[in-house]
C-alpha positions in Angstrom: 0.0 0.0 0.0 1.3 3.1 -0.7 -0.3 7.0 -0.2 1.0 10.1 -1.7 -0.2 13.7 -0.4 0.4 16.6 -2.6 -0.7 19.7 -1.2 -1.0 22.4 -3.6 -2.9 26.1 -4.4 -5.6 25.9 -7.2 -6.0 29.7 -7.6 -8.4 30.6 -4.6 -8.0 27.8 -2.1 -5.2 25.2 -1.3 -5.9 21.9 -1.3 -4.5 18.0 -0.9 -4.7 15.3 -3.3 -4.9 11.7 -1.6 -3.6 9.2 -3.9 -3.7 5.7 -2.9 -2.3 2.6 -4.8 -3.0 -0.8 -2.9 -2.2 -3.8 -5.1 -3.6 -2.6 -8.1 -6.6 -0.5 -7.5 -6.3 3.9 -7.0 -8.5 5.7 -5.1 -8.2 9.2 -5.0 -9.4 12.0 -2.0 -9.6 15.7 -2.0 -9.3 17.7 1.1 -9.9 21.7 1.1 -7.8 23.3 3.3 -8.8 27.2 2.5 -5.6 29.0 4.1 -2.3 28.0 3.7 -1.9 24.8 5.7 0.8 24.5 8.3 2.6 21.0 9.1 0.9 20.4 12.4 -2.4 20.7 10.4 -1.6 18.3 7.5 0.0 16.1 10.7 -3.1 16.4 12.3 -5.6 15.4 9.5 -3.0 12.1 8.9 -3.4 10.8 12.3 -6.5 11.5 13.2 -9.2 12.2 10.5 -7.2 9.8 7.9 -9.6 6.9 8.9 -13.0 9.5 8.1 -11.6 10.5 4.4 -13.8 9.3 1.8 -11.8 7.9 -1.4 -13.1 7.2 -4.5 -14.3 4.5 -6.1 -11.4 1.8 -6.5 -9.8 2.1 -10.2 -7.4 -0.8 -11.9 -4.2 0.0 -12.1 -1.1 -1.4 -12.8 1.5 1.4 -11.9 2.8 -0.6 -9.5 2.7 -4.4 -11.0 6.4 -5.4 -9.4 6.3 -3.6 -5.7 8.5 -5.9 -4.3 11.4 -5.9 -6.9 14.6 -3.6 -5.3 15.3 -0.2 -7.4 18.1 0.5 -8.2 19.8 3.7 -6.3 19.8 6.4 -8.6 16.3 5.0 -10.0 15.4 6.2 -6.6 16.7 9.1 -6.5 15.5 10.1 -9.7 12.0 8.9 -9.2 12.3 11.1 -5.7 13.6 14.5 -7.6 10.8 13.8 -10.1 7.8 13.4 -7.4 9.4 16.5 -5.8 9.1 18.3 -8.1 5.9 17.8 -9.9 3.6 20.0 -8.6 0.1 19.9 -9.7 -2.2 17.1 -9.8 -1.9 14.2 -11.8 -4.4 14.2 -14.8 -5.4 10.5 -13.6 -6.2 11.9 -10.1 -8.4 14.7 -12.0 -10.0 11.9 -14.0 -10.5 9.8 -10.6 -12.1 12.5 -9.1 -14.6 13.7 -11.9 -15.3 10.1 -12.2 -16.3 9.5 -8.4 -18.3 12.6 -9.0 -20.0 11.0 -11.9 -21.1 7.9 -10.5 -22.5 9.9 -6.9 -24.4 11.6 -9.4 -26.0 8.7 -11.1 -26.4 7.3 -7.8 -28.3 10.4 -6.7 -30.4 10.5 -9.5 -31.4 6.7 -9.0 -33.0 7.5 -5.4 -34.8 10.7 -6.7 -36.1 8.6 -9.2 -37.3 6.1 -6.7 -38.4 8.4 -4.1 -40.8 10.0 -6.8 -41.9 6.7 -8.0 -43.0 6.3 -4.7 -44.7 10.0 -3.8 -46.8 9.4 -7.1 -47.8 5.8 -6.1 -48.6 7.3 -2.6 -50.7 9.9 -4.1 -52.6 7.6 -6.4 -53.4 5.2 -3.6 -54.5 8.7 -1.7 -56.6 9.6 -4.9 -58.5 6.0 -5.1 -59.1 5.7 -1.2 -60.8 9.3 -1.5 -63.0 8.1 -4.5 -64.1 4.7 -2.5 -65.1 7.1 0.5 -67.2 9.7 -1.6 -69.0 6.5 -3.1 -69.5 4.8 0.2 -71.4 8.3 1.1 -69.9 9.3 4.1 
């Protein structure tokens, strides 16, 4: 299992990126911090609200198919300078993201569907209980 945090300004606000790779799924998380964070604050959000973060959906992926074959040294370090200094989000994050955000919308649209399937069968059963009272002459 491996996480990555990049913590970044967008603009207006500063915010983290989540990016977790177990086996070979990604899930993604994005945490809006406002102001500037400080370390004690990032610290603070790892040990003790890291268990209430909601990922994303689990993706395939197969970034890290060999995670327990040794790198070599200057691999290392390269891959190190590299993470360093990349600074914005990853397009696949981006794409995790909008696609979580997708499929909570379908989701949401499924139960308003339902729950106004339901209200208009409600209503109709209202409607034909009325009609047998009016006919019963009460």
């Amino acid at each position: 299992m491996k996480i990555d945090l990049t913590v970044l300004f967008d603009g207006t606000f500063w915010i983290g990126i989540f990016e977790e790779y177990y086996d070979d799924s990604y899930c993604v998380y994005k945490h809006l911090f406002g102001t500037e964070p400080k370390d004690y604050q990032i610290y603070k959000l790892i040990l003790k609200e890291f268990d209430k973060l909601r990922f994303t959906h689990q993706i395939q992926d197969n970034l890290y198919p060999n995670k327990h074959k040794k790198l070599n040294y200057k691999k290392m370090q390269k891959m190190i300078k590299k993470e360093v200094n990349n600074t914005g989000i990853g397009t696949k994050a981006q794409r995790a993201i909008s696609m979580n955000r997708e499929l909570n919308k379908m989701e949401s649209k499924k139960k308003r569907k339902i729950n106004k399937e339901q209200i208009t069968k409600l209503n109709y059963e209202k409607k034909q209980q009325k009609k047998k009272q009016k006919k019963r002459g009460h």
